[in-house]
C-alpha positions as CSV (number, residue, x, y, z in Angstrom):
1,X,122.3,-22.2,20.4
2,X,119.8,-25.0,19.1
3,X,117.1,-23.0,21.1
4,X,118.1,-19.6,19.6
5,X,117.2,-21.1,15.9
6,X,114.3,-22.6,17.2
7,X,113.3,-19.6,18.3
8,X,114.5,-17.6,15.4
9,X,112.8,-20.2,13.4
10,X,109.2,-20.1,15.1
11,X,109.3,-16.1,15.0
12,X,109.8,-16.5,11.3
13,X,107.1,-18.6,10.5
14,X,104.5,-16.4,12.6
15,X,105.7,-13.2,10.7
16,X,104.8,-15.1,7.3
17,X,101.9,-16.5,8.1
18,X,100.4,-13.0,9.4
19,X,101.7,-11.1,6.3
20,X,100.1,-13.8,4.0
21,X,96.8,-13.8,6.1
22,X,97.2,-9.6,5.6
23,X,97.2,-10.0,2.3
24,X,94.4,-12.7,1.7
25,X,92.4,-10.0,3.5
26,X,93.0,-7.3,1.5
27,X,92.4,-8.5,-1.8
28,X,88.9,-10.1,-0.7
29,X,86.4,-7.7,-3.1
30,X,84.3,-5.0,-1.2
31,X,80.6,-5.3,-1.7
32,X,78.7,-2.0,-1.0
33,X,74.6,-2.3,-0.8
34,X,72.8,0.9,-0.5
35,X,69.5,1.2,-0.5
36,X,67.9,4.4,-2.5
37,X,64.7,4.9,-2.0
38,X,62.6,7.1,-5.0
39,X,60.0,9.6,-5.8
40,X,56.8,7.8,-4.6
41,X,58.0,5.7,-2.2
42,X,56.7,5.8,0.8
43,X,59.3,5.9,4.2
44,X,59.6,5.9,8.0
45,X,60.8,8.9,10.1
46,X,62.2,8.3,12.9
47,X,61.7,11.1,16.0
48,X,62.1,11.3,20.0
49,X,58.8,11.7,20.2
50,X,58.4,14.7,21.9
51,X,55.8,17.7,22.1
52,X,58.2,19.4,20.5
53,X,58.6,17.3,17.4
54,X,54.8,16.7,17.6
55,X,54.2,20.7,17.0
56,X,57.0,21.2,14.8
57,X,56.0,18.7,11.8
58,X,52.7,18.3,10.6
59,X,50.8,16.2,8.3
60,X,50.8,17.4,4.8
61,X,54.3,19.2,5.3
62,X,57.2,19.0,2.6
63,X,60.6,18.5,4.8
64,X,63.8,19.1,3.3
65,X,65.9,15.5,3.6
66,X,70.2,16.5,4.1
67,X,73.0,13.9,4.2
68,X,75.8,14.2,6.4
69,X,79.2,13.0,3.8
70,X,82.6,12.8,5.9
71,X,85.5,13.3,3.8
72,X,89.0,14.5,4.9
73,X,88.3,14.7,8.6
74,X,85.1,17.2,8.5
75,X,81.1,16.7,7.8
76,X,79.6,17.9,4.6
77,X,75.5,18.2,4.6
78,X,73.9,17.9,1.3
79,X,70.6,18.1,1.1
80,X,69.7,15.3,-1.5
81,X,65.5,15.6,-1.8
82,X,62.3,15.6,0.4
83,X,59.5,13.9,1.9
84,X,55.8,14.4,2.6
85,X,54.5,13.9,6.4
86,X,51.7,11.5,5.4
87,X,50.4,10.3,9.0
88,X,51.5,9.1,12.7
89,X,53.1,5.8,12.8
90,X,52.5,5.0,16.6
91,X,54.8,6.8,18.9
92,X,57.9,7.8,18.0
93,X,57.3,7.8,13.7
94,X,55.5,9.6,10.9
95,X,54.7,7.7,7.4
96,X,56.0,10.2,4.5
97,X,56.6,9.7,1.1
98,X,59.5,10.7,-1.2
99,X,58.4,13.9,-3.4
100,X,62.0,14.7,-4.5
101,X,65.7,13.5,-4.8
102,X,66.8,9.8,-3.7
103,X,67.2,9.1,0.0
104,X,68.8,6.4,1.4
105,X,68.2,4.8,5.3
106,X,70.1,7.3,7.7
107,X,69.6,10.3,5.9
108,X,68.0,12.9,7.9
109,X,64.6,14.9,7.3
110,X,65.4,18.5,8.6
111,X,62.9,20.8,9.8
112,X,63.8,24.4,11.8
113,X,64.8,22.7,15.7
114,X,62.9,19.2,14.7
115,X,64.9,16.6,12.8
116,X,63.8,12.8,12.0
117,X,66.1,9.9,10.9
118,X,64.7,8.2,7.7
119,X,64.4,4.6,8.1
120,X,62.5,2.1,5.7
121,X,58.7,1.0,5.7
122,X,58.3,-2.6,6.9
């Protein structure tokens, strides 16, 4: 019988101490940062680096720029501005700036089958 309560006792005092550690956690403030990145500013796109991509987007092109929202278990696109193909960066990027909208870091410049993944200038 005394090591039924102890037991009984030990289970109790775990239960509480995860419900008050659950609910600590909960009430801790969420801090959002998202970076928006303007008319004039000047970005990274990301591609595969392909021939493909290469003869799809050229310099001086205006690319629509789309962001993928999921709400309620299914994928809005939006398209929220665009960007100017300014030059290579190396292999796999091109240097653009922002010509319209606000963009944020994963939002996706679009193009008929060639698509690039913003990213920031470092």
């Amino acid at each position: 019988m005394r090591k039924l309560s102890s037991i009984i006792a030990v289970l109790a005092i775990s239960v509480m101490a995860t419900a008050i550690t659950a609910h600590a956690i909960e009430q801790q403030p969420q801090i959002k940062s998202e970076v928006v990145i303007k008319v004039g500013k000047q970005v990274n796109l990301f591609h595969s680096g392909t021939a493909d991509v290469k003869k799809e987007i050229c310099l001086k092109d205006v690319i629509p720029v789309y962001r993928e929202l999921m709400a309620g278990g299914h994928t809005t696109v939006k398209e929220v501005g665009k960007v100017k193909v300014l030059d290579y960066e190396g292999e796999h990027y091109f240097k653009a700036e922002v010509v319209s909208g606000e963009i944020k870091v994963g939002d996706i410049a679009k193009k008929v089958t060639a698509s690039c993944l913003i990213q920031p200038r470092k």
